[in-house]
PLY file of the C-alpha trace (Angstrom):
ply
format ascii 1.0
element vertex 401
property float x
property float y
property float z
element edge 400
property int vertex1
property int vertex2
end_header
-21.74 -0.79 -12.73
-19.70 -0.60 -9.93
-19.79 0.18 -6.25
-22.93 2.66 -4.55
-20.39 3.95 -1.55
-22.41 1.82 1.24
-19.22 0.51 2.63
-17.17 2.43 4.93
-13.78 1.70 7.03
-14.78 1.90 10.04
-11.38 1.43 12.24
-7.57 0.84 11.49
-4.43 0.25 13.18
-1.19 0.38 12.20
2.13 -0.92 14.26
5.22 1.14 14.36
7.74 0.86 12.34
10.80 -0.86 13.82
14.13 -2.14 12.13
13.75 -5.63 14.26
11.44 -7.51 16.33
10.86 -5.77 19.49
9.89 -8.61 21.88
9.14 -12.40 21.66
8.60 -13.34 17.83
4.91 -14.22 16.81
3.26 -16.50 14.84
1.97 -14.45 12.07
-1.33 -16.07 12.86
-1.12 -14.52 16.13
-0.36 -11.18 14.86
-3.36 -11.32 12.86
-5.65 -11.70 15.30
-3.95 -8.90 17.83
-3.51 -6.59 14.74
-7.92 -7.60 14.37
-8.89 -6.85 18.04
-6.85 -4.03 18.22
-9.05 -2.39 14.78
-11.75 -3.58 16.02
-11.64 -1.89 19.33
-10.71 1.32 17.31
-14.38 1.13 15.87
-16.23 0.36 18.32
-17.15 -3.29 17.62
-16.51 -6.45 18.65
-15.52 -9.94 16.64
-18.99 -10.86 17.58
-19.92 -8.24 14.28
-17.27 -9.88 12.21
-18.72 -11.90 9.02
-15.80 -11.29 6.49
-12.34 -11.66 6.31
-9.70 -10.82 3.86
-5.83 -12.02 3.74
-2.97 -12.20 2.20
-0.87 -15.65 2.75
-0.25 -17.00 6.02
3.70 -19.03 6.45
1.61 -21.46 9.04
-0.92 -22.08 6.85
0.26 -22.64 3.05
-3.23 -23.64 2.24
-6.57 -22.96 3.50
-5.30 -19.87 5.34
-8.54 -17.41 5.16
-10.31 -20.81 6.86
-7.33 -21.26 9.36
-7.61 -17.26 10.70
-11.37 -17.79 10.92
-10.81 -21.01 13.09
-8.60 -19.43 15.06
-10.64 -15.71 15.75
-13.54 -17.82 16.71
-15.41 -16.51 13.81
-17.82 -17.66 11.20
-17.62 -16.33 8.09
-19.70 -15.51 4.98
-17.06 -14.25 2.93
-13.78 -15.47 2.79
-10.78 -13.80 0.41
-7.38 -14.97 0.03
-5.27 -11.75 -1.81
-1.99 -12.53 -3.13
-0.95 -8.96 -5.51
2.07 -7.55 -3.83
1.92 -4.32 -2.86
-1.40 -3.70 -4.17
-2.62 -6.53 -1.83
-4.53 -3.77 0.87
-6.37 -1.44 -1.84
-7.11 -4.82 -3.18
-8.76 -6.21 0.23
-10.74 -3.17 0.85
-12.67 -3.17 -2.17
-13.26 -6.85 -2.51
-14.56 -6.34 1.04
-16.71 -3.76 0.27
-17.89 -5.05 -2.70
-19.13 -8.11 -0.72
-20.81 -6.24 1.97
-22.57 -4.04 -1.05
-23.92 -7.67 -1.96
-25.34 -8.43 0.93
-22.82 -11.70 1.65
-21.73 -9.81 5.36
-21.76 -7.15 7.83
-18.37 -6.38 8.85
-14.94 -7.69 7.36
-11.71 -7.68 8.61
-8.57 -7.03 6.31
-5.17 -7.32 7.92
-1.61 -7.73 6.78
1.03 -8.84 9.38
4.51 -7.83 9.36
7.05 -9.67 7.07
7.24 -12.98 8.31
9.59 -13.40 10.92
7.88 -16.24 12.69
9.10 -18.92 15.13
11.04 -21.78 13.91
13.40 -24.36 14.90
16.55 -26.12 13.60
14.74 -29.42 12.25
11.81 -27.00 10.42
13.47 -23.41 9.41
11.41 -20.63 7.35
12.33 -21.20 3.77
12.76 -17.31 2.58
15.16 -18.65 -0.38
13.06 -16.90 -3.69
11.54 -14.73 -1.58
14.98 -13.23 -0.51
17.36 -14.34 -3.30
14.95 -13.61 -6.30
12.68 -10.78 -5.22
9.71 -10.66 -7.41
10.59 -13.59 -9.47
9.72 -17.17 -8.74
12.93 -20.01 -9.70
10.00 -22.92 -9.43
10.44 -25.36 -11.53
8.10 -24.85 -14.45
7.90 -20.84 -14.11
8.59 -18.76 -16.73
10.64 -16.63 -14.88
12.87 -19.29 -14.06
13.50 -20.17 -17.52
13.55 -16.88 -19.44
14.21 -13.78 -16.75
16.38 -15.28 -13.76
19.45 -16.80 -16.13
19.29 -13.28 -17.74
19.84 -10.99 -14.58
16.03 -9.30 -14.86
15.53 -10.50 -11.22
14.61 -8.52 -8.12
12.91 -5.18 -7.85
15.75 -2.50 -7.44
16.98 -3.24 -11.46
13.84 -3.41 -13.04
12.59 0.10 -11.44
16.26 1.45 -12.34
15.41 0.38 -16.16
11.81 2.29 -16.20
13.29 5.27 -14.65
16.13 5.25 -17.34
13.84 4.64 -19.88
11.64 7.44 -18.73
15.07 9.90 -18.53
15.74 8.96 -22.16
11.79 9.55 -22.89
11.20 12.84 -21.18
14.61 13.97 -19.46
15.21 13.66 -15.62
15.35 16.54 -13.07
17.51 14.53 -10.19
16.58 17.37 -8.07
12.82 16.92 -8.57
13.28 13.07 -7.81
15.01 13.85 -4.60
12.27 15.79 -3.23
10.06 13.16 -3.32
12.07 11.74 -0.67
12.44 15.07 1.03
8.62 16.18 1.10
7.78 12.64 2.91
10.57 12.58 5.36
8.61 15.57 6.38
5.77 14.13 6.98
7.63 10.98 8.62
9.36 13.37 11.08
5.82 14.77 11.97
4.34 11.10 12.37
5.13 8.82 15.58
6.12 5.72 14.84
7.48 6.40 11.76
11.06 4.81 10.77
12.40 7.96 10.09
10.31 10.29 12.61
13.75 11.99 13.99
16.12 12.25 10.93
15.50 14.81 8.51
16.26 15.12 5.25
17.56 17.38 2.24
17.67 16.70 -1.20
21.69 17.30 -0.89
21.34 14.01 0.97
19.52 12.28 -1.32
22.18 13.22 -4.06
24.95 12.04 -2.05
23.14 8.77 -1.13
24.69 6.15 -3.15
23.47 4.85 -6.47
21.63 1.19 -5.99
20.41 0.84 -9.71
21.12 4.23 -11.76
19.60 6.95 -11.33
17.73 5.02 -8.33
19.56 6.05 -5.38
19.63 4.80 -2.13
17.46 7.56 0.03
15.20 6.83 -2.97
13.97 3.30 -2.30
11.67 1.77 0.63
13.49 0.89 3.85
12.04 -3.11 4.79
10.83 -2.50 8.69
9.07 -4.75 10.90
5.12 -4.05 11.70
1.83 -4.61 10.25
-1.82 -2.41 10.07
-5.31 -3.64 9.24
-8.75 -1.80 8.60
-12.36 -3.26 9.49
-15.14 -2.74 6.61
-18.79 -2.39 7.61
-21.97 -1.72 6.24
-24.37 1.37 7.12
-25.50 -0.26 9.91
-22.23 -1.00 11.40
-20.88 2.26 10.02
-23.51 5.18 12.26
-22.97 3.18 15.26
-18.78 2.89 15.43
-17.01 5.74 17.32
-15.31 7.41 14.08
-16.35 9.29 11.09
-17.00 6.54 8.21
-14.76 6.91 5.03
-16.90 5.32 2.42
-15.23 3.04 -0.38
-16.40 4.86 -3.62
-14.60 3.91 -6.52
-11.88 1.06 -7.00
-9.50 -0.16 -10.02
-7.64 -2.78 -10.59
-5.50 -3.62 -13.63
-2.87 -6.74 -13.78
-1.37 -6.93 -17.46
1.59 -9.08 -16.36
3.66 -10.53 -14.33
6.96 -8.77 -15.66
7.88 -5.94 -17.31
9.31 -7.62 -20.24
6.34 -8.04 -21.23
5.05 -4.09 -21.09
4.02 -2.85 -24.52
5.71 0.66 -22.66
7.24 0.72 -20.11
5.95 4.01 -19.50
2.14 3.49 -19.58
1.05 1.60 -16.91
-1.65 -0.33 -15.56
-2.54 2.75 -13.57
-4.15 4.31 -16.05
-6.63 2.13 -16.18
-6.83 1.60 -12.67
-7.45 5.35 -11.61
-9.99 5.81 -14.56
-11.67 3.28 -12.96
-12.10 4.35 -9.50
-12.50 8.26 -10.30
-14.92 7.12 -13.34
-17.20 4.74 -10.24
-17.08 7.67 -7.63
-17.98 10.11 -10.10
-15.28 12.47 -9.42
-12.00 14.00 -10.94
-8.31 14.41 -9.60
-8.83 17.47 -8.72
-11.42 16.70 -6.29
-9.24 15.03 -4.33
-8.18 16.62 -0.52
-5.14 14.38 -0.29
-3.30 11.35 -1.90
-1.88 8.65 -0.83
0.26 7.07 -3.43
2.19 3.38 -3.24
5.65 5.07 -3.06
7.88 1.69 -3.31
10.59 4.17 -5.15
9.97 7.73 -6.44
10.03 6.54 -9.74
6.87 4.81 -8.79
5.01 7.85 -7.39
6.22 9.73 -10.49
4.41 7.63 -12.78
1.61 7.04 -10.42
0.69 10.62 -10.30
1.08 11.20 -14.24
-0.59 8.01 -14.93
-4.06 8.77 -12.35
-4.42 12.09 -13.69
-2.72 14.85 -11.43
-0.68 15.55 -14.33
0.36 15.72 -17.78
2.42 12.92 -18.99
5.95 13.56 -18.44
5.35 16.56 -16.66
5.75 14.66 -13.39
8.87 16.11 -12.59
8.16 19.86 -13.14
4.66 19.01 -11.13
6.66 17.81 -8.08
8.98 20.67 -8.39
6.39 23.21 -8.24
3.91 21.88 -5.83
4.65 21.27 -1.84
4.07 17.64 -1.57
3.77 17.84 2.88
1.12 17.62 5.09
1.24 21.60 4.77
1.63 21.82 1.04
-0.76 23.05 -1.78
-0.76 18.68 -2.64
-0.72 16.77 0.43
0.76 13.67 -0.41
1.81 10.32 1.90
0.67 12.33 5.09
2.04 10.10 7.45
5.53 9.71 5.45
4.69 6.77 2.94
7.31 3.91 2.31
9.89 5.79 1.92
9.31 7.97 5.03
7.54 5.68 7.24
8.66 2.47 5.92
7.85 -0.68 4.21
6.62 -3.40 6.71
6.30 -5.77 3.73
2.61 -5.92 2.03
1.34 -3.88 5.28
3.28 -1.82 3.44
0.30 -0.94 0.89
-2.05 -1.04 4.11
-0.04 2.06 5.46
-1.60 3.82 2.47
-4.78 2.73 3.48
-4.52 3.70 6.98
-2.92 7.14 6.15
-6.28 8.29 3.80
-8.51 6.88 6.32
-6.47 8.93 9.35
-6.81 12.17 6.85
-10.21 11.71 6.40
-11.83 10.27 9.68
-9.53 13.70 11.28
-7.65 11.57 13.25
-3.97 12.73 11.91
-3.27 15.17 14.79
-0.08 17.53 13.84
-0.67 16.63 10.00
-3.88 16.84 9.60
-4.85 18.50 6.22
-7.76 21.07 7.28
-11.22 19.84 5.87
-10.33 16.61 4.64
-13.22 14.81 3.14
-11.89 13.18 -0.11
-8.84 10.72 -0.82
-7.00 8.68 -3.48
-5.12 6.06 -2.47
-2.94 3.79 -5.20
-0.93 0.29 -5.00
1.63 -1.25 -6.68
2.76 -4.80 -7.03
5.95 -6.49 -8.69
7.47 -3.88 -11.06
4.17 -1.54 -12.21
2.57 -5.08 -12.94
-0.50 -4.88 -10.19
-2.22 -1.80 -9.70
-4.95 -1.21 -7.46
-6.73 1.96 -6.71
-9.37 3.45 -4.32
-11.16 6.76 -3.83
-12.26 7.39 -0.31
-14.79 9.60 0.63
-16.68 11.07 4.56
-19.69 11.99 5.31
0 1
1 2
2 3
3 4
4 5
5 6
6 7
7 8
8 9
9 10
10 11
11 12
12 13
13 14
14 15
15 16
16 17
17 18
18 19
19 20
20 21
21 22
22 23
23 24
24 25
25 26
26 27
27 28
28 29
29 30
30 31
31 32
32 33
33 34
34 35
35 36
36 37
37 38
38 39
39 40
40 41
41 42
42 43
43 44
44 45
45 46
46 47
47 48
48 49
49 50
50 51
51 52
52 53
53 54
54 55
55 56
56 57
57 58
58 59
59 60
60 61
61 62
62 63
63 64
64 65
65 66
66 67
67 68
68 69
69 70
70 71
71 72
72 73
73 74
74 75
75 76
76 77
77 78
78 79
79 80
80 81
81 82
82 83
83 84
84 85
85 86
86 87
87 88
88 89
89 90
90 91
91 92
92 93
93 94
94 95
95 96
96 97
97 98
98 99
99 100
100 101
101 102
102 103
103 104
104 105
105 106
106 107
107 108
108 109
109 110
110 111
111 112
112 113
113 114
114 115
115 116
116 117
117 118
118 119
119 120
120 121
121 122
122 123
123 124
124 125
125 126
126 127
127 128
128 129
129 130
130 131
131 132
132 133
133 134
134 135
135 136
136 137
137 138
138 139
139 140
140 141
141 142
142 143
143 144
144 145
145 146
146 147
147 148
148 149
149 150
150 151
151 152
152 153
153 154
154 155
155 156
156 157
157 158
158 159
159 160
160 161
161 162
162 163
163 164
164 165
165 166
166 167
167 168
168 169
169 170
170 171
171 172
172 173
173 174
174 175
175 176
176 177
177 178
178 179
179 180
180 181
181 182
182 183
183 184
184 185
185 186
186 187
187 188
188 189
189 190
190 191
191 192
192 193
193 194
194 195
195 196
196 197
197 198
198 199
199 200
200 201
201 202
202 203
203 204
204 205
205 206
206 207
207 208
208 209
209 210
210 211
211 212
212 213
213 214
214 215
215 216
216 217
217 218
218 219
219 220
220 221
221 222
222 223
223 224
224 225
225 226
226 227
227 228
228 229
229 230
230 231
231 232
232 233
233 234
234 235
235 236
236 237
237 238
238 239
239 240
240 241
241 242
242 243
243 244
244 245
245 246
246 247
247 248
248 249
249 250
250 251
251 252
252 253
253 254
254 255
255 256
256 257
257 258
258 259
259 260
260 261
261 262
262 263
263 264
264 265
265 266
266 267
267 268
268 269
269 270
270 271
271 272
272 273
273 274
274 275
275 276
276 277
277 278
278 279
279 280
280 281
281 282
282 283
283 284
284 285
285 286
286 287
287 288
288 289
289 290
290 291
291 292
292 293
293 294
294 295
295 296
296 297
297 298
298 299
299 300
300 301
301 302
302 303
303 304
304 305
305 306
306 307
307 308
308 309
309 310
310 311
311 312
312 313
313 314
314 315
315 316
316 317
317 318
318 319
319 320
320 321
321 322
322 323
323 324
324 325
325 326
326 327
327 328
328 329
329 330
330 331
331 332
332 333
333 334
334 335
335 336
336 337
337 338
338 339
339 340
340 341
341 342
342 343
343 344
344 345
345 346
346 347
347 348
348 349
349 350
350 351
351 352
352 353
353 354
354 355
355 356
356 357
357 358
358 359
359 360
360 361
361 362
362 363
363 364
364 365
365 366
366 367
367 368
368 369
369 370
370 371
371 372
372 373
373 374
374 375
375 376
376 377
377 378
378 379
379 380
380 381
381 382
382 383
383 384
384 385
385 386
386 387
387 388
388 389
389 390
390 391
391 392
392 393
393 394
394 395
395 396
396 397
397 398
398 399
399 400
């Protein structure tokens, strides 16, 4: 069971990254529909091929939001998704999207994530960020378990929870600092190679990283996402669809997906997560191995993150991440191209487009579309993402013609 690789991206876009708003603020409603038009004119179609549509929440529509985008595109729809995983929201989209167009229910589908919500408001009706700023990935609802048994305790946020698994994992296997850092280092590369990247003029040493300050030990500060403003969607498309857009189609493959929990209280390890599962899954469906990948694309929220990411998919040995990173060359010119176009940490993290960049960055590799990092003969990706603390794990192996 599983998908037969008869769904392809077709088109992406992605915005730049940019610490604020640039112009007049948007309605995130309107950004989804400029971020749509503006993928869809990358592949050569037109809204008129548009059947699907995949989202994550929408602040001017609390409910009914996929049927509130539709209304407003102009659209009717076959398939209709509402995705609400964190940062594994995009990997999530594509391959519910696919999966519907491998059933038949539609043609095309569009999957978009706007920038962090910074829409317009006024006095008498303000944007309530309040959890959403003051309690990260925990919810103080009335009712919520968090509320009652993580918040009063300090287990709130995402920088302190991270900062426990990788001091968990330093007591488990040791810690190479140095090895961490370049993480950092090998994707600011990239970044400073990619336009529109946060961080595309300010390089970066691993001497840096170690004199960044500590946020939550050994978590430093060059070590975790910078939050930017911008956005990115992809358009999905059957065979049809596919041979008659202007780019090369990157066929959907293999997925995962593995949710466990909502917090990591509740891991049974803290140190085997839901990837595992998640990456059997999608190499298992697409009938190929880690090593068959060209590139990867891993949800790099921290480097903690991509450290376990890469142990837990396959590309190596459990805790052998760090001597792995050491030893390989992790840039768009390395021996394991990794986060092409910079990742989060590099690029930036324009809230859940933040696990579309990922997305966009294997489907650039692959379609040959990365210009000045472009990995020669690029024909096979993995791309991974993470929600809440390791708790949501998507993954998706992308393949061209």
């Amino acid at each position: 069971m599983g998908l037969r690789g008869e769904a392809a991206i077709v088109g992406f876009t992605e915005l730049p990254a940019t610490r604020q708003p640039t112009g007049p603020l948007e309605f995130n409603l309107e950004q989804w529909a400029r971020l749509a038009a503006a993928a869809l004119a990358d592949a050569g179609l037109t809204a008129a091929d548009v059947d699907g549509i995949v989202t994550t929440h929408l602040p001017e529509s609390q409910l009914f939001a996929p049927s509130t985008i539709i209304e407003y595109l102009g659209i009717t729809a076959n398939f209709a998704e509402l995705v609400d995983l964190g940062g594994a929201s995009s990997a999530a989209m594509v391959w519910r999207a696919a999966a519907a167009i491998e059933l038949g229910l539609c043609s095309a589908v569009l999957c978009v994530v706007p920038a962090i919500p910074l829409t317009p408001t006024c006095e008498e009706k303000p944007v309530d960020f309040t959890e959403m700023l003051y309690f990260g990935a925990s919810s103080n609802r009335y009712g919520s378990p968090q509320a009652e048994f993580e918040i009063p305790y300090g287990n709130l946020g995402q920088n302190g929870p991270y900062g426990q698994v990788a001091t968990r994992y330093a007591a488990t296997y040791g810690y190479d600092e140095r090895a961490m850092a370049k993480i950092s280092v090998d994707q600011r590369v990239n970044a400073n190679h990619t336009p529109g990247a946060i961080f595309e003029d300010k390089p970066l040493t691993i001497e840096d990283v170690l004199a960044s300050p500590v946020i939550a030990a050994p978590l430093r500060l060059l070590e975790i996402v910078m939050p930017v403003m911008g956005g990115a969607a992809v358009v999905i498309a059957d065979e049809r669809l596919a041979r008659r857009g202007r780019n090369r189609p990157v066929w959907v493959k293999g997925f995962g997906e593995r949710v466990p929990y909502k917090t990591p209280t509740y891991a049974e390890d803290l140190l085997q997560t839901p990837m595992i599962t998640a990456a059997a899954s999608a190499f298992g469906m697409a009938g190929l191995t880690p090593q068959d990948m060209d590139m990867v694309s891993i949800y790099d929220c921290y480097t903690i993150t991509v450290l376990l990411s890469l142990e837990d998919a396959g590309f190596c040995p459990k805790g052998k991440g760090m001597q792995f990173v050491a030893e390989h060359d992790l840039t768009f010119r390395g021996d394991f191209p990794m986060n092409t176009a910079g990742g989060q940490l590099g690029y930036g993290q324009a809230g859940l487009a933040g696990g579309m960049h990922h997305v966009c960055d294997a489907t650039r590799q692959i379609m040959g579309r990365a210009g000045v990092t472009q990995v020669p003969d690029c024909n096979r990706a993995f791309v991974s993402g993470n929600g809440g603390i390791l708790s949501e794990q998507t993954t998706l192996v992308l393949e061209g013609d």
